[in-house]
MIKEVO-157597 format. One record per atom (N, C-alpha, C): x, y, z; residue in one letter; atom name; chain. Coordinates in pm, whole numbers, always signed. Each point is the difference from the previous one (the first is absolute). Example, Ala and Ser with C-alpha at 12.3 -4.5 7.8 and 13.67 -1.06 7.14 Angstrom:
+1319,-569,+780,A,N,A
-89,+119,+0,A,CA,A
+90,+120,+0,A,C,A
-35,+105,-72,S,N,A
+82,+119,+6,S,CA,A
-77,+109,+73,S,C,A
END
This chain:
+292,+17972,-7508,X,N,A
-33,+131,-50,X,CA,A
+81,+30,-126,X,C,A
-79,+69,-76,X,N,A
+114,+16,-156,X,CA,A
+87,+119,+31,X,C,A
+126,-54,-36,X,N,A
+91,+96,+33,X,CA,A
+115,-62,+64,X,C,A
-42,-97,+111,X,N,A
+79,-89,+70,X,CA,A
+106,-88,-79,X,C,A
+115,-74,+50,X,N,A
+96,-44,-31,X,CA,A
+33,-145,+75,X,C,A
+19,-100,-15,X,N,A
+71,-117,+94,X,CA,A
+148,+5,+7,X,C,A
+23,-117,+117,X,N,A
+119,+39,+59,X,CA,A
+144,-10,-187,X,C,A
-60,-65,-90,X,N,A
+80,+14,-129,X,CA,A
+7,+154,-82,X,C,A
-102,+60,+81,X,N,A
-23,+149,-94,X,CA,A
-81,+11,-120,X,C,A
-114,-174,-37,X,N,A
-102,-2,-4,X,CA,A
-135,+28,-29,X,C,A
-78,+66,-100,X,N,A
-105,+87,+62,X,CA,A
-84,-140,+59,X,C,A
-86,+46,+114,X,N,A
-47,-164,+118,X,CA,A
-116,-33,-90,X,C,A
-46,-132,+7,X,N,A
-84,-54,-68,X,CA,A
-163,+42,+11,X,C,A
-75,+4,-57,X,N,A
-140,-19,+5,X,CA,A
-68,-115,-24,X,C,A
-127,+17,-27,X,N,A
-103,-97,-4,X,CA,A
-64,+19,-109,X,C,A
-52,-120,-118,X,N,A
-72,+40,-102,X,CA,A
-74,-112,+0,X,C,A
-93,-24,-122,X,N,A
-76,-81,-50,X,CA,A
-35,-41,-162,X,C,A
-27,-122,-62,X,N,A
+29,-15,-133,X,CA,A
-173,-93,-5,X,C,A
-46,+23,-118,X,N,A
-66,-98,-35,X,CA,A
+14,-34,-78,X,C,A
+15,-195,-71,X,N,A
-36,+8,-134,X,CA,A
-138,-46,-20,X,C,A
-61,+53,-76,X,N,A
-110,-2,-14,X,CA,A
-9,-119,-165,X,C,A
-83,-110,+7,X,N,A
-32,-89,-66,X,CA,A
-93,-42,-84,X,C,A
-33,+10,-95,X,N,A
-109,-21,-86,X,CA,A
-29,-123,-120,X,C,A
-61,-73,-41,X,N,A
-2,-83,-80,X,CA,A
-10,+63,-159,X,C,A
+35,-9,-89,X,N,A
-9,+57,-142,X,CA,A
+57,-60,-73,X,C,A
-28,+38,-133,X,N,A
-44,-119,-101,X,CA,A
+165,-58,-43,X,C,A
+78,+70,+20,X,N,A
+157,-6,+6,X,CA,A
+47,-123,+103,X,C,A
-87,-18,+127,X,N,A
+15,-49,+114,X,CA,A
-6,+87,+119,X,C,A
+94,-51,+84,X,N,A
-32,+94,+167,X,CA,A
+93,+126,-101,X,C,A
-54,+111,+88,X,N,A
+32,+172,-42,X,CA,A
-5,+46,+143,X,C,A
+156,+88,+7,X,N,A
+20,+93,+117,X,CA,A
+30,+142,-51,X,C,A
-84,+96,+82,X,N,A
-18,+118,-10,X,CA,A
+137,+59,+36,X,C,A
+50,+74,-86,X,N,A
+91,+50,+3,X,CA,A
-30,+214,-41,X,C,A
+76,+38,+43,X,N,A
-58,+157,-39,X,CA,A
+184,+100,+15,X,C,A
-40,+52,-111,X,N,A
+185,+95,+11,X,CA,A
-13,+128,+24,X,C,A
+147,+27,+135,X,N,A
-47,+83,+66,X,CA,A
+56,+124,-62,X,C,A
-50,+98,+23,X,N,A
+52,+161,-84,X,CA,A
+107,+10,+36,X,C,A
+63,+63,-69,X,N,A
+134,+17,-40,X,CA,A
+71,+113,+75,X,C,A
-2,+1,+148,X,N,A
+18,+66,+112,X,CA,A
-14,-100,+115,X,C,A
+96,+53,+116,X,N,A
-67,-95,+95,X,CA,A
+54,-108,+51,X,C,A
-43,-53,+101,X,N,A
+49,-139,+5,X,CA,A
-10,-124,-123,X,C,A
+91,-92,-65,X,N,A
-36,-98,-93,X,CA,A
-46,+100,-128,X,C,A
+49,+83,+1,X,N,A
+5,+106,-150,X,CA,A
-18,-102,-115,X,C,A
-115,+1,-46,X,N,A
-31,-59,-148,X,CA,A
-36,-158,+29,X,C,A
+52,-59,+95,X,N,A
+18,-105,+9,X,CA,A
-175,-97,+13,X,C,A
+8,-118,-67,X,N,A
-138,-74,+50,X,CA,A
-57,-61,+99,X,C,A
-51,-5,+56,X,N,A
-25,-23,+159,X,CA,A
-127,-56,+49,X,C,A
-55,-56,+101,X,N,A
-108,-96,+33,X,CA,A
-21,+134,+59,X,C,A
-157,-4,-7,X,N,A
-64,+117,+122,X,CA,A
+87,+51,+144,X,C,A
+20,+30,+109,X,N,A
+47,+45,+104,X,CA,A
+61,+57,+56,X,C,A
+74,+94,+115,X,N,A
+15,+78,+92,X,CA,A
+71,-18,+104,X,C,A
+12,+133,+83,X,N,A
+87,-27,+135,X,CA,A
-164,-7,+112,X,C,A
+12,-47,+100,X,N,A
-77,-14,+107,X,CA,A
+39,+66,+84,X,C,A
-119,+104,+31,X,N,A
-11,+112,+40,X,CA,A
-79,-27,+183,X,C,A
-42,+102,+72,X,N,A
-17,-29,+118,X,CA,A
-178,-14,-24,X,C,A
-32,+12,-50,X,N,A
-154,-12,-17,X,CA,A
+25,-122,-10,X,C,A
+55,-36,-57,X,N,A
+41,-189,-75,X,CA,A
-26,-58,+118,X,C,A
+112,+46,+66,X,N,A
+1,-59,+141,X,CA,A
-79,-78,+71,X,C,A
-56,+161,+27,X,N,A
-170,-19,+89,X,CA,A
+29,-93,+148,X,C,A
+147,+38,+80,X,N,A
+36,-53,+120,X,CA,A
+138,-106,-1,X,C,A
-85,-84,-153,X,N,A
+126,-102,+9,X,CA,A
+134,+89,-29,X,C,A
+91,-95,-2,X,N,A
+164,+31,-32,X,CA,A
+1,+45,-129,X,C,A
+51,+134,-35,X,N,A
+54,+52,-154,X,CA,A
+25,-113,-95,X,C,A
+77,-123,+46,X,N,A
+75,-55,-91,X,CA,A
-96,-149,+21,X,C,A
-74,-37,+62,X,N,A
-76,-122,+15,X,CA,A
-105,-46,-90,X,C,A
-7,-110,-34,X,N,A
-99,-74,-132,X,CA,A
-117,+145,+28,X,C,A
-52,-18,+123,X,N,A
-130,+15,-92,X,CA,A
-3,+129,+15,X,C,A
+72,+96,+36,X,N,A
+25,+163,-95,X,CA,A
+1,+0,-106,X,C,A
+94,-64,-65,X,N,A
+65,-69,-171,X,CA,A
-144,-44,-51,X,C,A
-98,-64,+49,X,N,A
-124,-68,-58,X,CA,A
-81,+162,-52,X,C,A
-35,+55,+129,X,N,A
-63,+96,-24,X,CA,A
+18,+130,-115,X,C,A
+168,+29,+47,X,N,A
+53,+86,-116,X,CA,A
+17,-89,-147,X,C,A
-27,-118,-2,X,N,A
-9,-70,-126,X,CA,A
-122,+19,-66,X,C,A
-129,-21,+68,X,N,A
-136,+71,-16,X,CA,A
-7,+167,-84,X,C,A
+68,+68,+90,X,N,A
-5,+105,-17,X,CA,A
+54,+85,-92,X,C,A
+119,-56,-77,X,N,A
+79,+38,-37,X,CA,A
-57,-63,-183,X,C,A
-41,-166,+2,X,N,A
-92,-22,-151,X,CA,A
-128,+112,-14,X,C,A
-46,+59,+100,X,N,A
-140,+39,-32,X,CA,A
+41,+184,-24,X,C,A
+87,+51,+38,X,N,A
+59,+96,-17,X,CA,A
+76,+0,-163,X,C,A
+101,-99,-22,X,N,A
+40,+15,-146,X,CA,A
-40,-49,-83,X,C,A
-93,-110,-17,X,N,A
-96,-93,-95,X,CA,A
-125,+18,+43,X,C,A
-53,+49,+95,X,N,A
-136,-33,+6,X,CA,A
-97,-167,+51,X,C,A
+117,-99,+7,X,N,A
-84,-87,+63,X,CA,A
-17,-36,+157,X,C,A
-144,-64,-5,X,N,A
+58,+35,+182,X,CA,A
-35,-188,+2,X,C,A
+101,+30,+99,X,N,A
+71,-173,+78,X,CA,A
-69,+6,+152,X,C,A
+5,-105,+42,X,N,A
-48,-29,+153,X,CA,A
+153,-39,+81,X,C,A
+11,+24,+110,X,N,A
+180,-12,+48,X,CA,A
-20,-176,+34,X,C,A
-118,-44,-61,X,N,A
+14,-136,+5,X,CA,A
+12,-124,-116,X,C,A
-10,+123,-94,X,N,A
+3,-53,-157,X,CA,A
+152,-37,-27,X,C,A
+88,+59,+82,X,N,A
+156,+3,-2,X,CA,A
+73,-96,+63,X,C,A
+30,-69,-119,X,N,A
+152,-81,+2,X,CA,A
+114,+4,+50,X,C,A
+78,+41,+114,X,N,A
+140,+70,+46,X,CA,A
+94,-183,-84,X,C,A
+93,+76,-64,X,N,A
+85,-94,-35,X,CA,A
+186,-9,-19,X,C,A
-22,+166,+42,X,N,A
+188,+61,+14,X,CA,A
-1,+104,+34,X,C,A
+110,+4,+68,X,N,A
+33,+113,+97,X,CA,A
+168,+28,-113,X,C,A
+0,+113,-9,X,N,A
+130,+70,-80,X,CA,A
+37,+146,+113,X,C,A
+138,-59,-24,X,N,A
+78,+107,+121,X,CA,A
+73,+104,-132,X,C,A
+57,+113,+14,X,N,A
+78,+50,-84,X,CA,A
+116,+5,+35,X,C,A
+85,-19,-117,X,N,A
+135,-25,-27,X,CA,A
+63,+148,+67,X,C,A
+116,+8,+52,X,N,A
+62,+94,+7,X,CA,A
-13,+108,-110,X,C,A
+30,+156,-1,X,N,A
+24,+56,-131,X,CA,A
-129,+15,-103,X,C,A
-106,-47,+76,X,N,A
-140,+21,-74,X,CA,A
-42,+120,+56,X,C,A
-43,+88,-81,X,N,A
-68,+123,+46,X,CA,A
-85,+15,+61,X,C,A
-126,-19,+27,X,N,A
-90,-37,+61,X,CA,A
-10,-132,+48,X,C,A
-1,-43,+104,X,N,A
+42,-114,+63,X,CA,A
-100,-20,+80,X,C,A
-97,-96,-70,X,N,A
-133,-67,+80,X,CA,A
-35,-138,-54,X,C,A
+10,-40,+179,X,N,A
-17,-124,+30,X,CA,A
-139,-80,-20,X,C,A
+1,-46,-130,X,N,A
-177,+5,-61,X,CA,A
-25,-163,-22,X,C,A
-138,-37,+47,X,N,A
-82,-112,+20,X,CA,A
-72,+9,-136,X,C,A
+45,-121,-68,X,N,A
-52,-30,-136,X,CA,A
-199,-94,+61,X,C,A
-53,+16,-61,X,N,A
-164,-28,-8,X,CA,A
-49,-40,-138,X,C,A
-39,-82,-53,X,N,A
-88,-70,-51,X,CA,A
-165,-1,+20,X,C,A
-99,+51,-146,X,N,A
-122,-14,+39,X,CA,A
-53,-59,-145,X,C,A
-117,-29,-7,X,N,A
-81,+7,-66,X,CA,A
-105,+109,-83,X,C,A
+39,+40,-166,X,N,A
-55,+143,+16,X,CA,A
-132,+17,-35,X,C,A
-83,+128,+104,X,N,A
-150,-30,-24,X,CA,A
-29,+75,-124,X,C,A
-123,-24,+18,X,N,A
-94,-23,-147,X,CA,A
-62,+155,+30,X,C,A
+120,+50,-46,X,N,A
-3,+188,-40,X,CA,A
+49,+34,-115,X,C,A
+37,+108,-19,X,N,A
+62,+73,-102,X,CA,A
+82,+97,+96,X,C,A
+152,-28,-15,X,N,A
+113,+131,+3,X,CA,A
-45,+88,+6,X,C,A
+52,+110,+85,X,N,A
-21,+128,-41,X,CA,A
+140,+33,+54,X,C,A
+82,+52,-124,X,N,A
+120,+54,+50,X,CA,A
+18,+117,+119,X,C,A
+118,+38,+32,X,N,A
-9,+87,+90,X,CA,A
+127,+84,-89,X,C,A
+0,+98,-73,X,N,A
+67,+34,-91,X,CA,A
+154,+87,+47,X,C,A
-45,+31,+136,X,N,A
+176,+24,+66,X,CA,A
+22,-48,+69,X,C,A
+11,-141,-6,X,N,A
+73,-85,+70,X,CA,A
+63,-82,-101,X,C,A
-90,-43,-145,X,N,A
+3,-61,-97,X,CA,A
-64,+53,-165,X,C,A
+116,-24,-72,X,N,A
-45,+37,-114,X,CA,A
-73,-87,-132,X,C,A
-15,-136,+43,X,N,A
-84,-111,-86,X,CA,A
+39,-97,+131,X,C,A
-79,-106,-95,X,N,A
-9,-168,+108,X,CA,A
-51,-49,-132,X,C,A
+24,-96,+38,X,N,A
+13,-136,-114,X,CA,A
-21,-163,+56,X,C,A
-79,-94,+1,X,N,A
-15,-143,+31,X,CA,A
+87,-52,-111,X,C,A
+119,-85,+74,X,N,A
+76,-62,-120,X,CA,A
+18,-165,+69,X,C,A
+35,-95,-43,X,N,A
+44,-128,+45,X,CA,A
+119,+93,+82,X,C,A
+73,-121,+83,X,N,A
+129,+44,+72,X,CA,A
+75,-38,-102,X,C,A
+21,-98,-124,X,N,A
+60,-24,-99,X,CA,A
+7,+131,-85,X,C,A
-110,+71,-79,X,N,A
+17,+70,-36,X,CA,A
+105,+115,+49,X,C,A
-89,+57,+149,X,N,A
+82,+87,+53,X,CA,A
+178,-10,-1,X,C,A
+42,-126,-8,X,N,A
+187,-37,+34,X,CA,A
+57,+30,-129,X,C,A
-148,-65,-125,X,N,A
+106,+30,-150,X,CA,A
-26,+118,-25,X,C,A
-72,+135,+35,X,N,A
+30,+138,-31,X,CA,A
+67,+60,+73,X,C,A
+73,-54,+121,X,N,A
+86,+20,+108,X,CA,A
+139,-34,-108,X,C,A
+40,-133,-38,X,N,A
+74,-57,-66,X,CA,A
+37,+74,-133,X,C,A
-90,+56,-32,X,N,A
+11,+65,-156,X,CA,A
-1,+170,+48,X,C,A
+72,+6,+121,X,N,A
+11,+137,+64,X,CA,A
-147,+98,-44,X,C,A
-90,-56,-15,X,N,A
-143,+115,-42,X,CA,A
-106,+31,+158,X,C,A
+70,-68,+85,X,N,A
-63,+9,+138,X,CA,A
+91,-24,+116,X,C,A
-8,+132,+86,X,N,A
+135,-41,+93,X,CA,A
-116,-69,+136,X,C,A
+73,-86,+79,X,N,A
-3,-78,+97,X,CA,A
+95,+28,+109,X,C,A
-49,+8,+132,X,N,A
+133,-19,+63,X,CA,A
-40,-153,+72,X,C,A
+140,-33,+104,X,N,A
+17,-160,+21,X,CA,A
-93,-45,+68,X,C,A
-112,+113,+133,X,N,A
-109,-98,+41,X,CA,A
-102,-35,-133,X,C,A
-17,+112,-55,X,N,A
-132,-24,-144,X,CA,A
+54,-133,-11,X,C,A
+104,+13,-112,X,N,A
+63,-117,-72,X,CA,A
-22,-143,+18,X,C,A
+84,-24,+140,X,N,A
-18,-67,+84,X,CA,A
-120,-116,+15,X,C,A
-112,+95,+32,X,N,A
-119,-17,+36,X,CA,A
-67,-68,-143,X,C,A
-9,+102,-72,X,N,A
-27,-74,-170,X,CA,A
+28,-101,-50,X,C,A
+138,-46,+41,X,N,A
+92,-104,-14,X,CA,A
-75,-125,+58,X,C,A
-15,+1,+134,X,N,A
-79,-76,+59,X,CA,A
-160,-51,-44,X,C,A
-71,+115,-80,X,N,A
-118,-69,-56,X,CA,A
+46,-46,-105,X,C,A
+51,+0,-79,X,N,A
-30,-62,-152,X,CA,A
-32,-130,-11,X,C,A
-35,-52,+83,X,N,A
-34,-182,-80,X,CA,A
-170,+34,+113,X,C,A
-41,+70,+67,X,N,A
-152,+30,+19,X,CA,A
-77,-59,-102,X,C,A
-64,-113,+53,X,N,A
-135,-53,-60,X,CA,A
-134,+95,-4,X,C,A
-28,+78,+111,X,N,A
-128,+75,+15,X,CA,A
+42,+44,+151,X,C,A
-86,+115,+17,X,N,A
+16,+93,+131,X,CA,A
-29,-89,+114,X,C,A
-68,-83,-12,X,N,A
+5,-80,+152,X,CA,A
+87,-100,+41,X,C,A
+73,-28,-114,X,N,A
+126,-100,+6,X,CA,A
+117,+112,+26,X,C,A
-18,+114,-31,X,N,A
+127,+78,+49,X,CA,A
-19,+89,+105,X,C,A
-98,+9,+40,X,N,A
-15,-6,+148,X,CA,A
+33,-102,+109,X,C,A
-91,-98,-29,X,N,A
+13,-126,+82,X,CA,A
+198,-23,+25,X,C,A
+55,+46,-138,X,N,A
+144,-54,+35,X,CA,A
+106,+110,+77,X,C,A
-92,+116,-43,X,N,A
+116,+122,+101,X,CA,A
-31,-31,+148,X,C,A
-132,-77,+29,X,N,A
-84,+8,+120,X,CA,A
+73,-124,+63,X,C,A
+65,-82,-48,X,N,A
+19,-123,+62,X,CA,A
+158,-26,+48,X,C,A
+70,+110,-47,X,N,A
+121,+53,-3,X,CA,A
+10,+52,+161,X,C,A
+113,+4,+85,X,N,A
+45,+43,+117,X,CA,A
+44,+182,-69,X,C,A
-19,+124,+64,X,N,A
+23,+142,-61,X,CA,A
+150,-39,-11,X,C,A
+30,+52,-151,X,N,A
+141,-25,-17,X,CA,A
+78,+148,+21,X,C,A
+76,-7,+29,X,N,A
+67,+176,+62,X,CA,A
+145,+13,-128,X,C,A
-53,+72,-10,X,N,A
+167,+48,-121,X,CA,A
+85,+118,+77,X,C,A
+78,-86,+38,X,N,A
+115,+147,+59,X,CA,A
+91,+0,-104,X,C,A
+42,+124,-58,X,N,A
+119,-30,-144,X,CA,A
+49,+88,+38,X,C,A
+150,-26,-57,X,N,A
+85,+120,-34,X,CA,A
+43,-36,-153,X,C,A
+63,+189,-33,X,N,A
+49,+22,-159,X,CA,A
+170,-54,-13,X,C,A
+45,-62,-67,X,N,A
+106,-7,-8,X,CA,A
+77,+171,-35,X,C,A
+109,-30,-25,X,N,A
+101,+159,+4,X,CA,A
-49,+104,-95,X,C,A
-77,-95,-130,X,N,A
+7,+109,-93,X,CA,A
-191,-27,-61,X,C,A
-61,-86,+111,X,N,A
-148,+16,-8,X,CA,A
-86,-71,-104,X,C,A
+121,-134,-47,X,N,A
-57,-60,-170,X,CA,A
-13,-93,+69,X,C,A
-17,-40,+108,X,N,A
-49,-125,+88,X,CA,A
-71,-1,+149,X,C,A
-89,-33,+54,X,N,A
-93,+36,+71,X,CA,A
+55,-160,+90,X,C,A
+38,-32,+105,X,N,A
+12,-124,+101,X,CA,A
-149,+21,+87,X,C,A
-11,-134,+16,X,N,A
-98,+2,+139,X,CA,A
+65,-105,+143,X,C,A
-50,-22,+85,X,N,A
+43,-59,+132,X,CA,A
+58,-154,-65,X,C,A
-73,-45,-83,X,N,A
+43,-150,+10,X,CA,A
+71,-44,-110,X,C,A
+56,+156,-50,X,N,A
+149,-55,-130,X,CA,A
+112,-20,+94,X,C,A
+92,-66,-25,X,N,A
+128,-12,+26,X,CA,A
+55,+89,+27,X,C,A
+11,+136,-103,X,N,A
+92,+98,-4,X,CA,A
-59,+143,+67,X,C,A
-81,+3,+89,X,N,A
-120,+91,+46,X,CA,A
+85,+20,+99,X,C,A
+54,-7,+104,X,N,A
+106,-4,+122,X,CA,A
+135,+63,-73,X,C,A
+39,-53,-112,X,N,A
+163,+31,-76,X,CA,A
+20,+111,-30,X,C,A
+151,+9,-27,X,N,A
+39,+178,-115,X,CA,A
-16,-89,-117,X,C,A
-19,+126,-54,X,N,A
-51,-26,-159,X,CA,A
+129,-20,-54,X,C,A
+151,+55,+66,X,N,A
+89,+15,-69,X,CA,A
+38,-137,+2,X,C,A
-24,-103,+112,X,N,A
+53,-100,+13,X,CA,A
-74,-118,-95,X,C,A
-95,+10,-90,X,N,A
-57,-111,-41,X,CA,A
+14,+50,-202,X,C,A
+3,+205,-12,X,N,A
-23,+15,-145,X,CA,A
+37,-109,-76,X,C,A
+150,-24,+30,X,N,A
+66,-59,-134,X,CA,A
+12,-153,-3,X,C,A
-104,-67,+71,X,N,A
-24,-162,+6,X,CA,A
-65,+2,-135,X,C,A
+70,-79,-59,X,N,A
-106,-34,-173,X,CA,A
-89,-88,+2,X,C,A
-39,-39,+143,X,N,A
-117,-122,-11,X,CA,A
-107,+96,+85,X,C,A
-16,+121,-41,X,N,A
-65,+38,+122,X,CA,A
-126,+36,-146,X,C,A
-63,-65,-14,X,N,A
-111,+17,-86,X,CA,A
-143,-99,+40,X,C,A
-59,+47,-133,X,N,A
-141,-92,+31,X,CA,A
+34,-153,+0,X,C,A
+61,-26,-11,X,N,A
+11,-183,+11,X,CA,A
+139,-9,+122,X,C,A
+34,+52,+65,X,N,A
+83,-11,+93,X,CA,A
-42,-59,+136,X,C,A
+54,-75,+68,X,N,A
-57,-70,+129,X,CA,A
-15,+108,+150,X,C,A
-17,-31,+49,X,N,A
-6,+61,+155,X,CA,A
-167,+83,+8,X,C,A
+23,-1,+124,X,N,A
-177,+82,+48,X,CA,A
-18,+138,-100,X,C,A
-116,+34,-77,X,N,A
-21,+104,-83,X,CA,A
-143,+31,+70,X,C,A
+20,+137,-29,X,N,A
-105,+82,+51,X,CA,A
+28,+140,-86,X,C,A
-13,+32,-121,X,N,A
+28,+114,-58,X,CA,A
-56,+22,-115,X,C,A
+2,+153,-56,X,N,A
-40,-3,-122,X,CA,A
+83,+126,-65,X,C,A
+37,-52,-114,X,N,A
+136,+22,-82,X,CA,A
-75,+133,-110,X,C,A
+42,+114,+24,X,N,A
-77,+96,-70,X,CA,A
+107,+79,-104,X,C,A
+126,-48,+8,X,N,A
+49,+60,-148,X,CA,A
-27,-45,-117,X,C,A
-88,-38,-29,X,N,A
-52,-61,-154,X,CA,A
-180,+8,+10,X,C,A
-50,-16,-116,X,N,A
-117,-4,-36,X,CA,A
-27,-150,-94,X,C,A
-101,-80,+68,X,N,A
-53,-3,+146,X,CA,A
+58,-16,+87,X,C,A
-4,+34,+104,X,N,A
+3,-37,+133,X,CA,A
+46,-102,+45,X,C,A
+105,-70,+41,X,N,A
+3,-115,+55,X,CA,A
-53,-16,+163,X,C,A
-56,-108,+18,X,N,A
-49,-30,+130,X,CA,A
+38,-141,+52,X,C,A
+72,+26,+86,X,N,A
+94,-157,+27,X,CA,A
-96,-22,+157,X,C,A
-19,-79,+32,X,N,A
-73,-95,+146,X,CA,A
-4,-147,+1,X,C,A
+104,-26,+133,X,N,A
+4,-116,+41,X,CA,A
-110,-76,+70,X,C,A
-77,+7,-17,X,N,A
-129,-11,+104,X,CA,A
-153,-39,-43,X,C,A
END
């Protein structure tokens, strides 16, 4: 219930849903991206279609179970873009937990589709433009600070850029085991850990002042380094 707290003091997690939505164009593969008004959850920020999952979502199953997440994934593109998806057109390919200290804190199932052969129709308070860009594009106006991202977008973008065509980047999120990102912020939030860095378990105080602790440094990495532009994204894996 919103309002609630965990035993850390917390606000308790929810349930959401993400799509990226995929298109072929003359650039190459293009993901729909749309920026959200400048209020709100993700204030300004650019974002794949989606939502929290609501009890209609439900419809019996568990709040927090795939195929709530499928449905409110449906529901949630055809509400702010206008396209409508089948809950079978969807790709599930990551599960993202939120970091401590995140304001809204929902536990959201990333989705992958194919986009149909419509035309957008914005939904103008939820979103104030949308834009089809490569995921390349999208990182260098991220990079050249002209588009903010946060670390699932990013992330995710990161992961298409060498996309041949929408069915090759399907086929490869599809062939993938759901990868789960549990992260935490380091002390002062210019570094994002996930489960399978090294230093994800540690104090931050105990590792700051190692001078090998960079992008070419050894041991398990799982992070992405956000005091600079671009982005660093370190993975052992």
């Amino acid at each position: 219930m919103q309002g609630e707290v965990d035993s850390d003091g917390e606000p308790t997690v929810g349930s959401a849903a993400t799509v990226v939505i995929l298109r072929e164009g003359v650039r190459g593969v293009e993901v729909l991206l749309g920026e959200r008004n400048h209020r709100g959850s993700f204030a300004g920020a650019w974002v794949f279609p989606g939502g929290a999952v609501d009890e209609a979502d439900a419809a019996g199953d568990p709040i927090d179970s795939p195929a709530a997440a499928r449905r409110a994934a449906v529901r949630e593109t055809f509400e702010e873009v206008g396209l409508e998806l089948g809950v079978d057109d969807l790709v599930e390919f990551a599960l993202w937990s939120p970091p401590k200290g995140v304001p809204k804190r929902m536990r959201t199932r990333f989705f992958a589709a194919r986009a149909p052969e419509a035309e957008v129709r914005l939904a103008t308070d939820e979103l104030l433009r949308v834009e089809w860009l490569t995921p390349t594009e999208a990182l260098e106006h991220h990079a050249d600070g002209a588009m903010t991202l946060f670390p699932p977008t990013w992330v995710t973008l990161h992961g298409l850029r060498n996309a041949t065509d929408v069915g090759a980047a399907l086929a490869q999120l599809d062939a993938h085991e759901l990868r789960a990102y549990v992260g935490r912020f380091d002390d002062d939030r210019t570094t994002l850990y996930w489960q399978e860095d090294e230093h994800f378990h540690t104090d931050d105080r105990a590792h700051r002042a190692v001078p090998d602790d960079g992008p070419d440094a050894d041991g398990p990495r799982h992070r992405l380094m956000m005091d600079r532009l671009p982005w660093v994204y370190l993975h052992s894996f």
